[in-house]
C-alpha positions as a printed NumPy array, in Angstrom:
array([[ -6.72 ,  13.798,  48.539],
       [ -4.46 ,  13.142,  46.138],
       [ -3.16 ,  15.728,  43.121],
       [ -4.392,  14.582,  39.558],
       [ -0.787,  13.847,  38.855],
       [ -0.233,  11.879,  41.89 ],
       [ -3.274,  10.231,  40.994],
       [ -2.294,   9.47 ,  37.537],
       [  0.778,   7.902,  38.717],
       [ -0.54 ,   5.903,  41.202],
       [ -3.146,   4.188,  38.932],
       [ -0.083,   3.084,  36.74 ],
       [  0.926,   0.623,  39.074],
       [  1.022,  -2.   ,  36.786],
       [  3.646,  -0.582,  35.095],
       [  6.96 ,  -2.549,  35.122],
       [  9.262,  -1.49 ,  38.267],
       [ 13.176,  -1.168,  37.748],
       [ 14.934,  -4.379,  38.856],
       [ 18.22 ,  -2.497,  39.78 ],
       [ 19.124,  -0.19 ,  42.999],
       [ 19.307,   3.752,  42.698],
       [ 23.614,   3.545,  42.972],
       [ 23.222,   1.182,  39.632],
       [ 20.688,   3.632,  38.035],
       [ 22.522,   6.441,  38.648],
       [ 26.155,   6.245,  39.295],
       [ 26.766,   9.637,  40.032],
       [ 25.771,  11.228,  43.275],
       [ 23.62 ,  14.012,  41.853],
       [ 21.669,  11.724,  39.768],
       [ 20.6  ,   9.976,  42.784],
       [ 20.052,  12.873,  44.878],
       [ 17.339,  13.226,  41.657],
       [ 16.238,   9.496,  41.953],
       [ 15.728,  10.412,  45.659],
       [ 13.295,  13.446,  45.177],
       [ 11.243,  11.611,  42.196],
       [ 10.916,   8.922,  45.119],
       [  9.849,  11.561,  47.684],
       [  7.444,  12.51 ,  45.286],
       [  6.015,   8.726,  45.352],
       [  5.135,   9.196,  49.046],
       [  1.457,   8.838,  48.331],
       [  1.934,   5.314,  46.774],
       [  0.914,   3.022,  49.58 ],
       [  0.227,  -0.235,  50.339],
       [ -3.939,   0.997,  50.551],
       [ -2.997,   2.788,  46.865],
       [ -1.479,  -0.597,  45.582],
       [ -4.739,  -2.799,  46.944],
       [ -7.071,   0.009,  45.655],
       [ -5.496,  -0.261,  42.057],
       [ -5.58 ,  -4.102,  42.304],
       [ -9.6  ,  -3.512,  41.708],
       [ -9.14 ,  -1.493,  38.494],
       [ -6.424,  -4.19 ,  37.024],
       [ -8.821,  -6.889,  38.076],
       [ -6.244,  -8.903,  40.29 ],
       [ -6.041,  -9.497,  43.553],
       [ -2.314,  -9.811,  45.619],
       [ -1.429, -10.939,  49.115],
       [ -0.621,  -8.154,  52.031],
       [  3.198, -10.19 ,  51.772],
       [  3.   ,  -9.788,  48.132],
       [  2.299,  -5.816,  48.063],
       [  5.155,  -5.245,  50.861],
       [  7.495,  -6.679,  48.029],
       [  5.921,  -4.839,  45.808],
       [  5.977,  -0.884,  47.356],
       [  9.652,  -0.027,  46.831],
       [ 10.08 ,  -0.809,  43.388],
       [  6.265,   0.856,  42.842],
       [  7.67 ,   3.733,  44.19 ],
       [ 11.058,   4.026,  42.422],
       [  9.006,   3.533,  39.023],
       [  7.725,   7.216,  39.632],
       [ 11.786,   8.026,  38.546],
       [ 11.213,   6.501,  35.795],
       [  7.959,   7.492,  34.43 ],
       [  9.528,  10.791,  35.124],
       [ 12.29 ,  10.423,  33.118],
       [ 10.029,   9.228,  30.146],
       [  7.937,  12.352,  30.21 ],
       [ 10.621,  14.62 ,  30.756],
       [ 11.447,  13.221,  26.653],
       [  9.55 ,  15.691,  24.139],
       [  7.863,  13.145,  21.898],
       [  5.802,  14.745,  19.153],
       [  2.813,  13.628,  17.706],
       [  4.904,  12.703,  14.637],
       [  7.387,  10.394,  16.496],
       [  6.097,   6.791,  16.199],
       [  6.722,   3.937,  18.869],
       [  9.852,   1.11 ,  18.374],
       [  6.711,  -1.844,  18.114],
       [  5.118,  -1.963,  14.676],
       [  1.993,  -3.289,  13.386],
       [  3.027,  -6.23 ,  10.808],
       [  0.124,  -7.798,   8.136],
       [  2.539, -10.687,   7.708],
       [  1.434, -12.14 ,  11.14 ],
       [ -1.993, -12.636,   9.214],
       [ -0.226, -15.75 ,   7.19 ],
       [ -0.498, -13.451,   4.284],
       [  2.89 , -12.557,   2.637],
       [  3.278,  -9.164,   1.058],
       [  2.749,  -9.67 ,  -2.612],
       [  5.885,  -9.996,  -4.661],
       [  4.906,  -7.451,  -7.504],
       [  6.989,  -5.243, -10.174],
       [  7.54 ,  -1.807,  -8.738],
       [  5.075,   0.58 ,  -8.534],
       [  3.693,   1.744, -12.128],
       [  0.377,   3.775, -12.901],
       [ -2.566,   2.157, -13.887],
       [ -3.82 ,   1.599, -17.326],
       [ -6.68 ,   3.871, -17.305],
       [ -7.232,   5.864, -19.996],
       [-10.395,   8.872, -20.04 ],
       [-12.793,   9.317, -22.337],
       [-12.522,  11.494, -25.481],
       [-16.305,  12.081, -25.755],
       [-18.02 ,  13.141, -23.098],
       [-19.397,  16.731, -23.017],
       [-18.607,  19.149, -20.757],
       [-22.355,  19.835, -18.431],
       [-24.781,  22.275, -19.639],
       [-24.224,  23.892, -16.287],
       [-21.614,  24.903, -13.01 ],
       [-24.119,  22.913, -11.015],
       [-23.685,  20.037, -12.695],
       [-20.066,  20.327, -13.304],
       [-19.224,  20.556,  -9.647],
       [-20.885,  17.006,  -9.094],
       [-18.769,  15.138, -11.811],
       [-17.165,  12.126, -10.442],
       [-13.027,  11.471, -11.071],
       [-13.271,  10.195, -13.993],
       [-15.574,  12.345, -15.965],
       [-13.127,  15.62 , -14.647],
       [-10.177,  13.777, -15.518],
       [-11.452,  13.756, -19.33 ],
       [-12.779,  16.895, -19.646],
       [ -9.326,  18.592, -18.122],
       [ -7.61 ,  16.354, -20.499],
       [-10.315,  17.331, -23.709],
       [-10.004,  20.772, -22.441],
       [-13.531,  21.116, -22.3  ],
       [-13.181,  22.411, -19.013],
       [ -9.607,  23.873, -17.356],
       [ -7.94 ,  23.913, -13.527],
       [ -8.196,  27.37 , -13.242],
       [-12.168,  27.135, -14.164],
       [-13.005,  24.259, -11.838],
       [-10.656,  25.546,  -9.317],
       [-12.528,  29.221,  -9.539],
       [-15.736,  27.018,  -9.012],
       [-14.853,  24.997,  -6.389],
       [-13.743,  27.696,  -4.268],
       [-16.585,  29.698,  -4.646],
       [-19.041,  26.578,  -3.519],
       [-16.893,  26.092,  -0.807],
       [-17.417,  29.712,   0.473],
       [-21.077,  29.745,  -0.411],
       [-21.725,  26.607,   1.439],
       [-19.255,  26.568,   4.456],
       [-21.762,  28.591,   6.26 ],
       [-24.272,  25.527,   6.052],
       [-22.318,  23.147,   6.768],
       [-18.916,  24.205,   8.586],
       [-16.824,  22.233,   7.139],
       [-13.99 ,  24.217,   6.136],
       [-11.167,  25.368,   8.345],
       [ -9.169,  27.091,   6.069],
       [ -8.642,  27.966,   2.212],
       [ -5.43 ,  27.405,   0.453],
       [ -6.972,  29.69 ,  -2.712],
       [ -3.534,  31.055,  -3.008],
       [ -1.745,  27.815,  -3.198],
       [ -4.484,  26.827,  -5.332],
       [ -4.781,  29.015,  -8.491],
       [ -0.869,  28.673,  -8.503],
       [ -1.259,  24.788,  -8.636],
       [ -4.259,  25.273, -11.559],
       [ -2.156,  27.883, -13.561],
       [  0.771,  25.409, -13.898],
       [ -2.226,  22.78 , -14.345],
       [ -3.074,  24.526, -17.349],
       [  0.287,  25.463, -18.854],
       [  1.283,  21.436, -18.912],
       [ -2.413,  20.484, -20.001],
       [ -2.236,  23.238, -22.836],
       [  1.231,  21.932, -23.985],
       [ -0.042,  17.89 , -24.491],
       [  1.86 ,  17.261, -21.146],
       [ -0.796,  14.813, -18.899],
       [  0.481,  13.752, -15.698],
       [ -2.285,  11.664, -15.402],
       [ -6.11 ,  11.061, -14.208],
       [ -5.913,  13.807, -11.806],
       [ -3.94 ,  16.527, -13.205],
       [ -5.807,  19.778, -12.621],
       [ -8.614,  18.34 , -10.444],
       [ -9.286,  20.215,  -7.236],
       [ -9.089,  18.413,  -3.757],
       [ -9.856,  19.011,  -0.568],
       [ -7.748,  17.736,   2.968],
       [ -8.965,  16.547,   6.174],
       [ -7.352,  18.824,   8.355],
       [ -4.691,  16.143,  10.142],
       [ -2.796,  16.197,   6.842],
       [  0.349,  18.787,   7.286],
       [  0.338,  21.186,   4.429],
       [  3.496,  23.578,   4.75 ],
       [  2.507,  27.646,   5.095],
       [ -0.793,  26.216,   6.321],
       [ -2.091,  25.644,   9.994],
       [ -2.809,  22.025,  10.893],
       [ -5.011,  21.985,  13.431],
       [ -6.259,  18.264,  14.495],
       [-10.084,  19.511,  14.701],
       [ -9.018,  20.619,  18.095],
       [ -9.097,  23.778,  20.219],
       [ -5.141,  23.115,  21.875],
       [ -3.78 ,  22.9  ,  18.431],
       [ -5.775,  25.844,  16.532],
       [ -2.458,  27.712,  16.074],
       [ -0.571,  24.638,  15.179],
       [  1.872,  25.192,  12.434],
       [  2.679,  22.617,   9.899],
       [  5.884,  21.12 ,   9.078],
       [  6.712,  19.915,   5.426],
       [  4.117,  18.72 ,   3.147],
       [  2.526,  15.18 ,   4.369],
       [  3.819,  12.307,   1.635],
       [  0.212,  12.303,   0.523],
       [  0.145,  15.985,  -0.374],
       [  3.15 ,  15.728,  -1.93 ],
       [  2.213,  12.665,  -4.213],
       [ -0.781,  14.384,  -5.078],
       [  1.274,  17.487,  -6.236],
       [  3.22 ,  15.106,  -8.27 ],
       [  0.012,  13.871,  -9.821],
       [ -1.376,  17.258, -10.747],
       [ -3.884,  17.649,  -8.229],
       [ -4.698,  20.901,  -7.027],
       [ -5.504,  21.27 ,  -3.078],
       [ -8.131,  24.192,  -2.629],
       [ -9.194,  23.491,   1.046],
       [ -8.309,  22.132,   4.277],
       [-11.54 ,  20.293,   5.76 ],
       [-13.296,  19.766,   9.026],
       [-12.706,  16.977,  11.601],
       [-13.915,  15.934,  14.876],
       [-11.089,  16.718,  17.233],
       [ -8.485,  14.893,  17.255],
       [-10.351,  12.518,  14.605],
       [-13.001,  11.358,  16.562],
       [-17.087,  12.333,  15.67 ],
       [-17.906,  15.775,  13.701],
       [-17.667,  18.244,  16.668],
       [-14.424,  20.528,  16.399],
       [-13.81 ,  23.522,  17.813],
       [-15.975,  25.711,  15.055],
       [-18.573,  23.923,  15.591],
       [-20.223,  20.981,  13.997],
       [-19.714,  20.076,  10.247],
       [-23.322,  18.941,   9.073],
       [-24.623,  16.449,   6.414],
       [-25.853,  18.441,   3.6  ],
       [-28.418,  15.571,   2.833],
       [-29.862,  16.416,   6.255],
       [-28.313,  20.02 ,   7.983],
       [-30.034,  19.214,  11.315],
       [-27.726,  16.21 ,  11.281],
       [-23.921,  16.14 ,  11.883],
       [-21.414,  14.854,   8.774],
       [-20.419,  12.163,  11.41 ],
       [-16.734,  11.847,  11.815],
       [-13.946,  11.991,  12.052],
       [-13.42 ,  12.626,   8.32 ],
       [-16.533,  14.92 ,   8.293],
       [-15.382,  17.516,   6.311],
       [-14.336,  15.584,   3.751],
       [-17.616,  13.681,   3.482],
       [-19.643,  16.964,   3.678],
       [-17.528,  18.551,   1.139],
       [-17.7  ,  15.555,  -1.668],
       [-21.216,  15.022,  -1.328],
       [-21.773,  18.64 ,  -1.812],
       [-19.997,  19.074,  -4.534],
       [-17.465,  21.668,  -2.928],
       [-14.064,  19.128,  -4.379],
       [-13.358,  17.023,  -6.946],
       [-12.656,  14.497,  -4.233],
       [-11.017,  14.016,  -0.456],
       [ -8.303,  12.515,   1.354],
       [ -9.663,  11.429,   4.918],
       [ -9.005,   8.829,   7.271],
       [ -9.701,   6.031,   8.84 ],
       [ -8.766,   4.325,  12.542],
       [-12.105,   2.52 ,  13.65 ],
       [-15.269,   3.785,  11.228],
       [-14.068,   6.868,  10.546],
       [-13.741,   6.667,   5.936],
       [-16.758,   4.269,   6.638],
       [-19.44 ,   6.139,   8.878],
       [-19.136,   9.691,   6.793],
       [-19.134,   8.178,   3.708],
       [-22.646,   6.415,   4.531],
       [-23.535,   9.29 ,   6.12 ],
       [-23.196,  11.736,   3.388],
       [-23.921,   9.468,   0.718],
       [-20.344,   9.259,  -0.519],
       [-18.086,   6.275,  -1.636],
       [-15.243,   6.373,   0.6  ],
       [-12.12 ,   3.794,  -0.359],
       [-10.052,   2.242,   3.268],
       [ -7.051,   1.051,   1.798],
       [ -5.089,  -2.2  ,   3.571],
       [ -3.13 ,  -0.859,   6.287],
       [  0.294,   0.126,   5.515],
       [ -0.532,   1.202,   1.92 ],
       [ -0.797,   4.429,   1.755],
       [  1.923,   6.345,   3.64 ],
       [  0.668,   8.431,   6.651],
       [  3.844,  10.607,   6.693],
       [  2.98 ,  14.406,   8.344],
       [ -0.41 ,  13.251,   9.457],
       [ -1.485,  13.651,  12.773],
       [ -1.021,  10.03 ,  14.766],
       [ -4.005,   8.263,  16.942],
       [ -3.668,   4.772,  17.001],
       [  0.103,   3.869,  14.881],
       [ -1.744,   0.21 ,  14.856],
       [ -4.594,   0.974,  12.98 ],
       [ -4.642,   4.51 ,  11.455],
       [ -5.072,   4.541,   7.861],
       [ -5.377,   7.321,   4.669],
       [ -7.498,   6.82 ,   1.785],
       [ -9.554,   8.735,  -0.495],
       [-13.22 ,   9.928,  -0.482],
       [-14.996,  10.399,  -4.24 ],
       [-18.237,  10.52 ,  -5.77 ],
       [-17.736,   6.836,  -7.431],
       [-15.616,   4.065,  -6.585],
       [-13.815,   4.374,  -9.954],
       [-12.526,   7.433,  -8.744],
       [-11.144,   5.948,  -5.432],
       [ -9.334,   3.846,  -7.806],
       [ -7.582,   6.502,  -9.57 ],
       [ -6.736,   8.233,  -6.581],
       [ -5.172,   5.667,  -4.579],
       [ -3.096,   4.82 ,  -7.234],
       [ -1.323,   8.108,  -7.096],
       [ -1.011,   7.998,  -3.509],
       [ -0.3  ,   4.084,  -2.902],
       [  3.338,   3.146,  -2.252],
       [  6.198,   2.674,  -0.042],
       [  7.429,   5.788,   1.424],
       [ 11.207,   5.49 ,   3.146],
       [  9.951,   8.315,   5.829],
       [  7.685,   5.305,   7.224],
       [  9.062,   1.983,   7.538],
       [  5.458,   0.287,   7.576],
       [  4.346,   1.694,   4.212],
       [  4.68 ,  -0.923,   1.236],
       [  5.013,  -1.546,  -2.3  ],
       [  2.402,  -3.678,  -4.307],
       [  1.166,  -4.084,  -7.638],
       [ -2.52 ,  -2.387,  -8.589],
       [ -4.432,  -3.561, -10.961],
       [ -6.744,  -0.903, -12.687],
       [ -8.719,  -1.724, -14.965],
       [ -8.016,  -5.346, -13.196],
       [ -6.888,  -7.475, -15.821],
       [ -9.049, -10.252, -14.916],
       [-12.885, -10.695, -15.7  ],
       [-15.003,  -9.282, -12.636],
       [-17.357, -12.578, -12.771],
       [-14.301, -14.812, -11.633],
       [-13.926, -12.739,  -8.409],
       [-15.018, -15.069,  -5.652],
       [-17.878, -12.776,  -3.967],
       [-19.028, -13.755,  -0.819],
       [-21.551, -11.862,   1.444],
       [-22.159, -12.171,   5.716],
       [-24.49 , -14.886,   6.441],
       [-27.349, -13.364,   7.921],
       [-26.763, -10.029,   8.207],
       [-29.151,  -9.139,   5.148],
       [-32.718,  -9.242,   7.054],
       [-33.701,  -5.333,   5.668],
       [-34.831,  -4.893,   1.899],
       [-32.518,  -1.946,   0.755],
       [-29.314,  -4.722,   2.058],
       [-30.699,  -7.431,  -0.065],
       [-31.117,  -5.849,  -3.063],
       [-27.386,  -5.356,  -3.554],
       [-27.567,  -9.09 ,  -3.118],
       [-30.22 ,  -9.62 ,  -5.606],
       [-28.323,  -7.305,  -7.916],
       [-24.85 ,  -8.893,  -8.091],
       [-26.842, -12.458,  -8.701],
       [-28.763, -10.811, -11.541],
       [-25.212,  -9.662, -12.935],
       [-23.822, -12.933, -12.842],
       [-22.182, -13.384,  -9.611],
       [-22.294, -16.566,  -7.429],
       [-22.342, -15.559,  -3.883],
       [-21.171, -17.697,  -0.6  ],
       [-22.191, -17.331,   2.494],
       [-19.147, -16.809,   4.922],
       [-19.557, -15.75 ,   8.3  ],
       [-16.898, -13.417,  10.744],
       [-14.889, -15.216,  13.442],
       [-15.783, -16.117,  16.414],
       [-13.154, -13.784,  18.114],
       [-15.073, -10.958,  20.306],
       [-13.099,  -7.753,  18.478],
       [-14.415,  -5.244,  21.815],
       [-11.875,  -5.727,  24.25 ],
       [ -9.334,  -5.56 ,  21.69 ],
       [ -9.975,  -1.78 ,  20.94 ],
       [ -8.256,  -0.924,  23.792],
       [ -5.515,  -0.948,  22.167],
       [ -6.607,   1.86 ,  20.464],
       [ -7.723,   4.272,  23.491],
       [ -4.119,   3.274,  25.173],
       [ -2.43 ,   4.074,  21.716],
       [ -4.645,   7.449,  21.572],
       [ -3.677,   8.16 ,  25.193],
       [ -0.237,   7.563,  24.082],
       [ -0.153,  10.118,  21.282],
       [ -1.586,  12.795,  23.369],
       [ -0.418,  11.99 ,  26.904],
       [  0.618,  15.796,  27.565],
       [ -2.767,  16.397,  27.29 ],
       [ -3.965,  14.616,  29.965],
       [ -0.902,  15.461,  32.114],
       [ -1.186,  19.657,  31.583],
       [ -5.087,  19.335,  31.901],
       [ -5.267,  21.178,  28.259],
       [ -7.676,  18.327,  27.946],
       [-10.345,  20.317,  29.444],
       [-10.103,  22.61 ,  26.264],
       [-11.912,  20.104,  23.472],
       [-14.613,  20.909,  23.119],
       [-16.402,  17.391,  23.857],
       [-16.213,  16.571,  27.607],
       [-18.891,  13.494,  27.827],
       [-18.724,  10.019,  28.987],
       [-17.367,   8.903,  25.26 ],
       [-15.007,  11.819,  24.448],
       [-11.555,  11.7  ,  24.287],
       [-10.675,  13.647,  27.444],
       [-12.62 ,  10.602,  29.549],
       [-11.11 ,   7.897,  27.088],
       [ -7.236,   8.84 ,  28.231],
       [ -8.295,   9.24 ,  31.437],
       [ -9.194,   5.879,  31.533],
       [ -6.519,   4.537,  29.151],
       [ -3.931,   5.233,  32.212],
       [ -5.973,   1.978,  34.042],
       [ -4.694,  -0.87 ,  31.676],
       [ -2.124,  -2.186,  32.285],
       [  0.662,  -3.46 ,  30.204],
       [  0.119,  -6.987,  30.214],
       [ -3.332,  -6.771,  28.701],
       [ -2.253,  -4.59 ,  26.033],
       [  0.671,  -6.768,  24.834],
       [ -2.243,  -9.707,  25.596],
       [ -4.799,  -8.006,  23.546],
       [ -1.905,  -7.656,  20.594],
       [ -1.527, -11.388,  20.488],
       [ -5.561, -11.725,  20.494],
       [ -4.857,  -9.749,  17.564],
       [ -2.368, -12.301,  15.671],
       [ -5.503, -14.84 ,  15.965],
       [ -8.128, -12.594,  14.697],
       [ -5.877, -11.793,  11.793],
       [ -5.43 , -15.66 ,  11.153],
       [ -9.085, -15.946,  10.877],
       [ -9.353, -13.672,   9.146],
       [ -7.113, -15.018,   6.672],
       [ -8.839, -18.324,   6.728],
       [-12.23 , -16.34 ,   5.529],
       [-10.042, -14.713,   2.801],
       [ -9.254, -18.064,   1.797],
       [-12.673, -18.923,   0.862],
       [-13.812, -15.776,  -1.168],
       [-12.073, -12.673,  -2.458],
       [-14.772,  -9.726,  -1.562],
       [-17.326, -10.086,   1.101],
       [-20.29 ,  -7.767,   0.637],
       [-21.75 ,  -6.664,   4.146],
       [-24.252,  -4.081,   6.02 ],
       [-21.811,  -1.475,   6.845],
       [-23.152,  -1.651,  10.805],
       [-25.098,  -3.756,  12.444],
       [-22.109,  -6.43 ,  12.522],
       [-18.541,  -6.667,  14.247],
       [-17.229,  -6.6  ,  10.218],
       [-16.212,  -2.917,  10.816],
       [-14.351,  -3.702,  13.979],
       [-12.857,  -6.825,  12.783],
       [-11.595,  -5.437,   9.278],
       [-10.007,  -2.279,  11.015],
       [ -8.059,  -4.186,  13.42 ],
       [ -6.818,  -6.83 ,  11.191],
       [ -6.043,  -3.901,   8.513],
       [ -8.478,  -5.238,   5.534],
       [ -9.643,  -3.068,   2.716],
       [-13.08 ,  -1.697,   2.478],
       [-15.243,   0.023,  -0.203],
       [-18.562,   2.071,   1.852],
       [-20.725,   3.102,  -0.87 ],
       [-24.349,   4.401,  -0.711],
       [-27.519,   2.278,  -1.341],
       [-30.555,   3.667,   0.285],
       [-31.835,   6.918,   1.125],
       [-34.433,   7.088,   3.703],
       [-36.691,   9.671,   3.883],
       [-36.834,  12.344,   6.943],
       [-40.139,  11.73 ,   8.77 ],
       [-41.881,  15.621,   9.542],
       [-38.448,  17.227,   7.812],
       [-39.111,  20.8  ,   6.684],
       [-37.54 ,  20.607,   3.492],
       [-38.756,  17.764,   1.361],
       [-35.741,  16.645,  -0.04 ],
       [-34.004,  15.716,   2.708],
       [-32.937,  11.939,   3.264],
       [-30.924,  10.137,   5.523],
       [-27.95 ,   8.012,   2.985],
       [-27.1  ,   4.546,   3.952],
       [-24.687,   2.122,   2.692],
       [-23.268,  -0.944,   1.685],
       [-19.782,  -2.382,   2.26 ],
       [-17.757,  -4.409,   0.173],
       [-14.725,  -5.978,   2.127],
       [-11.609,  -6.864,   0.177],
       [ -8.746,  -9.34 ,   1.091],
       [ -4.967,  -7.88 ,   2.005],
       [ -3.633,  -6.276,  -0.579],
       [ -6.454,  -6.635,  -2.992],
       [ -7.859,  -2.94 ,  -2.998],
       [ -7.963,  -3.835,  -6.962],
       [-10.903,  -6.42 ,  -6.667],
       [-12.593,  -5.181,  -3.896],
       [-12.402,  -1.511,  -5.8  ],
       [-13.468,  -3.53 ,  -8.987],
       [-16.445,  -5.313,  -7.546],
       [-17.802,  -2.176,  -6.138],
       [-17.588,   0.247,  -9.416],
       [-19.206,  -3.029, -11.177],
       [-22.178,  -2.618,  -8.561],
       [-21.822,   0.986,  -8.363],
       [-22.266,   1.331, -12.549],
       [-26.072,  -0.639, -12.513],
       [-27.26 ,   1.825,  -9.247],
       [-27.844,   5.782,  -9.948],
       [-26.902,   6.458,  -6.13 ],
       [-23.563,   7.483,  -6.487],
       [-25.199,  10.455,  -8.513],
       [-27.508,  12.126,  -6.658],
       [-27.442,  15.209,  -5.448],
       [-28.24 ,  16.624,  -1.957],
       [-30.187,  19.646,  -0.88 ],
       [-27.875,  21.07 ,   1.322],
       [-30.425,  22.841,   3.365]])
């Protein structure tokens, strides 16, 4: 029977074999005499192993073709060898990129980066109570820090304690950074105090999903392997938010290694529903804002993952256009399709947090710098909405229609292309395999917690079956969906959609589209012991490249006629 590594190896077969001979390789004679015993170590690659793999790849070869075949099979052992003999961190990225411009759509030629225009309020109150403070959206805790009705070191003090009074409901903490925190709030203060405003979040407390490095802090992925994981420098989005004035008080839940809400405390829960998980991977995050343990989140996104905790905690959660927001000291999946973006209370305060985090970074290449427009300049009744034709069969998902056409709005029908987005997502679970290959190889995989059908530990397993071809194949699928995409973006400027229940979530994340998940609907819990528990669902709004501003804009303008955004759960 063959070894698990053996095993491994052999079902890479369609891996490309070296072309030249072992003296050509390696001139010298003890580099051969290496080549040699790598090769002796191919032994169990046969012409049966070769047919056998044929099945898996889908092809089918000759018995001439495989005898031409075997040799070079064999001699690729050496060289898969040699790859995995290289210590590639997490944090070191692949020579291929991920480029938007493919899409037909250039990157906007805008001024450099500035702030937006957004100025708080000078009259609103600070709450009659703690309770109510807590659940203040961006905004409303930007003007109060800046009235000084309220200070950092107050909300800070608050937010902390929440966070330790609640964590025990809904694990969704890994660790505290109070020290970090009250340093941040005290300096907070002192500039507030003075007349000195950085801006919209100066002084507000935050919360991190726990892939983002934080320096003096453990990072640990969500995942049992990596619980002792130290973190290097600051990720760029800590650091911008520093620059900003926020204040991080917490370092929050994930699923491991970002996928679902099971990590290795536990399972982070939904505080509209305990008896239900946060969903993931950004669970912590989603549990946390809805809760009212942070003035807001950073989480992120690869294929639902900003999306499917924001609806299910009732949250608005902002996906940025891919290559935005720099993902600098955060822990890689899928360097394709992984993206950062912020997790508030209202979509206004998205807004003002991804405009202190947008922006090229020179650490990573892919990031880029456009304009944002916020307030947007332009009238929010000229922005062409369109919504997916027929997708809107259940009540609660037409009335957001019925609303925007009461405000004004004329909507078009557009409908998704015709381009199956499945298959394509293997480009994700051979990118994920990718980032945590050693895994697999060292069996440490066994350690996450998850070990189903649908968990990671299966899902790199069977990553090591595709082969090459169809993943550079699947790429160029890609470039068409993208074009399609581009065509649709052509016609309208938002495109308002059931958050599931349509490929639109697949679709958007591959082609790298900016999305606004808001809530719209809370069902109640049929024989639920507490009486105030509801399940939250939501609405997406769908924005073209680059045009966070008007998809942003269009949802706040929904978001301001509904009370959903408000309410508060029973986190029991």
């Amino acid at each position: 029977m063959l070894s698990r590594r053996a095993f491994i190896e052999s079902a890479s077969l369609a891996g490309l074999a070296s072309f030249v001979s072992p003296s050509e390789l390696f001139p010298s004679e003890s580099g051969q005499d290496a080549f040699m015993t790598s090769v002796s170590k191919a032994g169990d690659i046969t012409l049966e192993t070769i047919e056998a793999a044929e099945t898996v790849a889908g092809l089918s070869f000759t018995a001439e073709e495989r005898e031409l075949m075997l040799e070079g099979l064999q001699r690729a052992v050496a060289d898969y060898d040699a790859i995995r003999a290289v210590d590639l961190p997490n944090s070191v990225p692949p020579s291929i990129r991920f480029d938007l411009r493919y899409s037909g759509v250039s990157i906007p030629s805008l001024p450099a980066r500035v702030p937006a225009a957004w100025q708080p309020s000078k009259d609103l109150e600070r709450p009659s109570s703690d309770e109510a403070l807590a659940y203040q959206t961006v905004p409303e805790l930007a003007a109060l820090l800046r009235s000084r009705k309220v200070t950092s070191m107050e909300l800070t003090e608050l937010y902390l304690a929440r966070l330790k009074q609640y964590d025990p409901v809904l694990e969704c903490v890994v660790s505290l950074t109070e020290e970090r925190a009250r340093r941040q709030a005290a300096a907070a203060d002192a500039e507030l105090d003075a007349g000195s405003w950085r801006g919209p979040l100066h002084g507000i407390p935050w919360g991190a999903k726990d892939l983002l490095d934080v320096e003096g802090y453990p990072t640990t992925w969500g995942a049992a392997p990596y619980q002792s994981r130290a973190s290097g420098p600051d990720a760029e989005v800590v650091r911008r938010l520093d620059e900003a004035g926020a204040v991080l008080v917490a370092k929050l839940t994930l699923g491991a290694l970002a996928m679902g809400d099971v990590w290795y405390g536990g399972r982070t829960n939904n505080p509209w529903n305990i008896e239900r998980g946060s969903s993931g991977s950004s669970a912590g995050p989603g549990a946390a804002v809805a809760a009212g343990l942070v003035g807001f989140a950073i989480g992120s996104e690869t294929l639902g993952s900003i999306v499917s905790p924001s609806t299910r905690n009732g949250v608005t959660g902002h996906r940025p256009t891919y290559g935005r927001v720099s993902r600098n000291g955060a822990m890689a999946l899928s360097w394709t399709m992984d993206k950062l973006g912020p997790m508030c209370r209202s979509a206004a305060g998205c807004a003002l947090v991804f405009d202190a985090i947008h922006g090229h970074d020179p650490g990573e290449p892919d990031t880029v710098t456009t304009g944002f427009d916020w307030p947007i300049s332009r009238n929010v009744h000229d922005v062409r909405i369109g919504y997916l034709d027929g997708a809107f069969d259940r009540e609660q998902d037409q009335a957001v229609l019925d609303q925007l056409s009461s405000a004004g709005h004329s909507l078009k029908p557009v409908s998704f292309p015709e381009i199956d987005p499945s298959p394509l997502i293997l480009m994700l679970r051979v990118e994920a395999a990718a980032a945590f290959d050693h895994l697999t190889r060292s069996n440490r995989d066994d350690e996450l917690v998850r070990q189903d059908a649908g968990a990671w530990p299966t899902s790199f397993r069977r990553a090591r079956f595709v082969p090459a071809v169809e993943y550079v194949n699947a790429s160029r699928v890609r470039t068409l969906l993208m074009r399609e995409m581009t065509k649709l973006f052509e016609q309208v400027d938002v495109l308002v959609m059931p958050s599931f229940g349509n490929p639109g979530l697949s679709i958007s994340n591959l082609t790298g589209h900016p999305c606004v998940t808001m809530p719209h609907h809370f069902a109640e819990v049929e024989d639920a012991t507490v009486a105030e528990r509801r399940n939250p669902q939501s609405i997406t709004f769908l924005g073209g490249l680059y045009r966070d501003d008007l998809v942003l804009a269009v949802a706040d303008a929904w978001q301001q006629s509904t009370d959903y955004h408000l309410r508060r759960p029973p986190i029991r």
